[in-house]
C-alpha positions as CSV (number, residue, x, y, z in Angstrom):
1,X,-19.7,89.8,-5.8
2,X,-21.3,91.1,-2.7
3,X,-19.5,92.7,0.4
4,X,-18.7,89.2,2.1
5,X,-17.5,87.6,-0.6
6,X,-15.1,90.0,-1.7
7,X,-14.2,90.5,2.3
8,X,-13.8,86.2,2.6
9,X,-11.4,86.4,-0.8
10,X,-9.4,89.2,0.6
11,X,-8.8,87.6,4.1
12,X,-7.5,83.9,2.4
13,X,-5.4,86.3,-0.1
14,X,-3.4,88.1,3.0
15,X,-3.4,85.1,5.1
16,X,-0.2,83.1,5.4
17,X,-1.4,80.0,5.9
18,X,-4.6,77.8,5.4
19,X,-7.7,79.1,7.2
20,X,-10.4,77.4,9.3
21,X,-14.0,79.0,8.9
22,X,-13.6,80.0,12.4
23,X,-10.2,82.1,12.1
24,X,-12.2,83.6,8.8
25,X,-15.3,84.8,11.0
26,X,-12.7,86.6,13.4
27,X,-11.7,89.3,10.6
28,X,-15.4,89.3,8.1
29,X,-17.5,89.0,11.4
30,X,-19.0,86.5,13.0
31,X,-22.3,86.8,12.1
32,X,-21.2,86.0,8.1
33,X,-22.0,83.5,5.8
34,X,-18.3,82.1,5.4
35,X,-19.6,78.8,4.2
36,X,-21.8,80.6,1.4
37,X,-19.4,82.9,0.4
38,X,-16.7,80.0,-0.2
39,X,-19.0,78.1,-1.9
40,X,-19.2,81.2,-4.5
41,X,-15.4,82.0,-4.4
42,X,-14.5,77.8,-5.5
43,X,-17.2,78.3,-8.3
44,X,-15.4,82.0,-9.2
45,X,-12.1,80.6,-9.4
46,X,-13.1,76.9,-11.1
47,X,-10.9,76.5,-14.3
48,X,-8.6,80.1,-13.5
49,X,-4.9,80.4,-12.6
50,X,-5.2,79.8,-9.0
51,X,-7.9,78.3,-7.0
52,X,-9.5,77.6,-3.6
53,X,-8.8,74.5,-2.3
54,X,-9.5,72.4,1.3
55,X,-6.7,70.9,3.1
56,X,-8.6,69.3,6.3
57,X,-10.7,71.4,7.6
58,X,-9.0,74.6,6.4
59,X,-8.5,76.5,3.0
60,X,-6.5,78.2,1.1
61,X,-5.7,79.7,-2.5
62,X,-3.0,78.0,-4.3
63,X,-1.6,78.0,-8.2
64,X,-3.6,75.7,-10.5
65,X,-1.7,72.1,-10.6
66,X,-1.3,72.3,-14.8
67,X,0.2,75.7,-14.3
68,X,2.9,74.9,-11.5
69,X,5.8,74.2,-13.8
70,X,5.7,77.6,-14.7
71,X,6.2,78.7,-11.3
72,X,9.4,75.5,-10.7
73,X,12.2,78.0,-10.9
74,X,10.4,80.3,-8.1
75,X,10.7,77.5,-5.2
76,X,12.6,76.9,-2.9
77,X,14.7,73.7,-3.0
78,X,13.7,71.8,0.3
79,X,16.6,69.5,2.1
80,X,15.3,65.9,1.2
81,X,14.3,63.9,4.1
82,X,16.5,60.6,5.0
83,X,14.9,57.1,4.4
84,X,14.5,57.1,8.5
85,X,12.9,60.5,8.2
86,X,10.6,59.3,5.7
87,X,9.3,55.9,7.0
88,X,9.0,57.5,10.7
89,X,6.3,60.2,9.0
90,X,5.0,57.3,7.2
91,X,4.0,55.6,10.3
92,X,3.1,58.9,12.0
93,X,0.5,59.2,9.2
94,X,-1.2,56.0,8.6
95,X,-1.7,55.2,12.5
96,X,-1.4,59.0,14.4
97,X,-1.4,59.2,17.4
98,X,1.5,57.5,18.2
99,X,4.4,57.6,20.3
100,X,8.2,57.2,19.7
101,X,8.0,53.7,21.3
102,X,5.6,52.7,18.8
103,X,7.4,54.4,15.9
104,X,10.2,52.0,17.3
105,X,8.3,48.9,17.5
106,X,7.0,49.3,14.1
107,X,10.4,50.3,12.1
108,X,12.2,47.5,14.5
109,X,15.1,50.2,14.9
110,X,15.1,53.0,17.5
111,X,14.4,56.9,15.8
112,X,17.5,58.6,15.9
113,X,17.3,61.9,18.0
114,X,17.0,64.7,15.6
115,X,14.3,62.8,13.4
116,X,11.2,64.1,15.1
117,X,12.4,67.3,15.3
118,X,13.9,67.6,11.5
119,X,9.9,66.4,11.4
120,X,8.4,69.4,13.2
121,X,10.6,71.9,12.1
122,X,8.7,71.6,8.6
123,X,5.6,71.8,10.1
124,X,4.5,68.5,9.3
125,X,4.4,66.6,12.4
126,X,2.8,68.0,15.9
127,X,3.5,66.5,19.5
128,X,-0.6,65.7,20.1
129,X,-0.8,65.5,24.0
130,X,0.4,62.2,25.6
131,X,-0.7,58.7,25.9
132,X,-2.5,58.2,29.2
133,X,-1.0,54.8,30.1
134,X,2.4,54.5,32.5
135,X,5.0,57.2,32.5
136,X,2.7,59.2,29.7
137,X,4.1,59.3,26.7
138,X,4.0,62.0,24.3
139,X,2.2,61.1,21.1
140,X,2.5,62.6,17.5
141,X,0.5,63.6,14.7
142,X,0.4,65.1,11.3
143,X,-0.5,68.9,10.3
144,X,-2.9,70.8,8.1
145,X,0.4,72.1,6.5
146,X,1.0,68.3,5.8
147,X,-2.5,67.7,4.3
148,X,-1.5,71.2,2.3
149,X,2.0,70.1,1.3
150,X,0.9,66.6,0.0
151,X,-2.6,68.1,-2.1
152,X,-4.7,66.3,0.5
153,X,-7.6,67.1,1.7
154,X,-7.6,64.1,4.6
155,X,-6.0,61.0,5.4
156,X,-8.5,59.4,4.0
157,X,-6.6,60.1,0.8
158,X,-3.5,59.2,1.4
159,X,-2.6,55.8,-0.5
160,X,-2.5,52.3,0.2
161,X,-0.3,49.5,-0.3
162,X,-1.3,48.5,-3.7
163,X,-0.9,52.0,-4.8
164,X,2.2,52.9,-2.9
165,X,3.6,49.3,-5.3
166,X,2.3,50.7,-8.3
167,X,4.3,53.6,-7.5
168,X,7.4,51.9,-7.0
169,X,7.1,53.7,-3.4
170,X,7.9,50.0,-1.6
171,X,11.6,48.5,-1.5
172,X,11.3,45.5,-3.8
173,X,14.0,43.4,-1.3
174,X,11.7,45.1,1.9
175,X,8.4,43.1,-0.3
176,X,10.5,40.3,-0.9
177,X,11.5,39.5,2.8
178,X,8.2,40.6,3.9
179,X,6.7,37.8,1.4
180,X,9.6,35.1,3.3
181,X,8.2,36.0,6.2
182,X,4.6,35.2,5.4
183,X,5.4,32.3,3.5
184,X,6.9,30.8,6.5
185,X,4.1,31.6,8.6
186,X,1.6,29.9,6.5
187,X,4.1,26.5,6.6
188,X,2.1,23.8,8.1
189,X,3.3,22.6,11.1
190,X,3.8,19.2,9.9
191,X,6.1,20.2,6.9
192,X,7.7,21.9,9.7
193,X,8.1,19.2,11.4
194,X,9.1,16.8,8.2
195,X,12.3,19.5,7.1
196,X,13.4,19.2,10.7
197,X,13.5,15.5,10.9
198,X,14.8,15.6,7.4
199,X,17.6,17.6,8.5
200,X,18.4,15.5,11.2
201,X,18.4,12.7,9.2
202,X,20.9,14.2,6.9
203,X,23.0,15.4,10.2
204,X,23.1,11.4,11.6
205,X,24.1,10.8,7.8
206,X,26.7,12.8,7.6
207,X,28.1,12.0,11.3
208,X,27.9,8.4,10.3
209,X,30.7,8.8,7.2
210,X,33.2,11.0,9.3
211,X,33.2,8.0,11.6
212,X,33.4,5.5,8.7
């Protein structure tokens, strides 16, 4: 392995986090062929016990994914997110930017105070400027460490609804009243209109005998 190579692997090896070509080029030089040199490093480390992987536009080494139960004992046990904590970084994912109002408008409940910040204090979530419409928001967005944490290399990966079912992801009641509701949408106005009369009818019925 030539000199940049070998300087490339050992910058990713002492970094703490993922790293974009450009923070590499600020330690090897910026004259270096990072791209080249990664290139090489993936093809070194195809089939071994770690290897180099993408998460956005950074990269990092990590352990092999048919190795990491024999590393389970080693990790740290991570405080489970809440069912609000996990639908608000739902939403932040699949349409980011986005602001707490439109977390809100989405989830139809308000976000409770701390669930934002529980959000960001695992590095997953990232106030992304502000919304340039009346009283300017501030929006959010997910992280590399996010992209790195879920084996991701974009959102572009992340998975859809029919996916997210297979998985058994989706509330089957949530489905179910989300079905009622499209159901009752597609009604046609004149069935509509034939259940209310009917109901009236049954109303004058029914008025009818208590008077009897």
């Amino acid at each position: 392995m030539d000199d940049i190579i070998r300087a490339v692997e050992a910058t990713l090896f002492a970094s703490e986090t993922p790293m974009t070509i450009a923070d590499i080029r600020q330690y090897v030089g910026e004259d270096a062929d990072v791209r080249g040199a990664i290139n090489a490093l993936q093809d070194h480390y195809t089939g071994r016990g770690i290897s180099l992987v993408k998460a956005g536009d950074r990269w990092h080494f990590q352990t092999a994914h048919d190795l990491s139960h024999l590393l389970r004992r080693e990790r740290a046990q991570l405080r489970k997110l809440s069912r609000a904590g996990m639908e608000t970084l739902a939403i932040i994912a699949y349409h980011e930017p986005v602001s707490r109002a439109e977390i809100e408008s989405i989830r139809g409940v308000q976000v409770a105070k701390g669930t934002l910040d529980v959000l960001m204090e695992t590095g997953w979530v990232r106030p992304a400027g502000r919304r340039e419409v009346p009283g300017r928001p501030l929006i959010y967005a997910t992280t590399a460490e996010f992209l790195t944490h879920f084996g991701l290399q974009s959102r572009k990966e992340l998975p859809g609804i029919d996916d997210l079912k297979a998985a058994g992801l989706l509330d089957p009641v949530d489905f179910a009243m989300e079905q009622m509701d499209f159901e009752a949408e597609e009604l046609p106005q004149g069935e509509e209109n034939s259940q209310e009369n009917e109901g009236d009818s049954r109303d004058s019925l029914e008025s009818e005998t208590e008077r009897a």
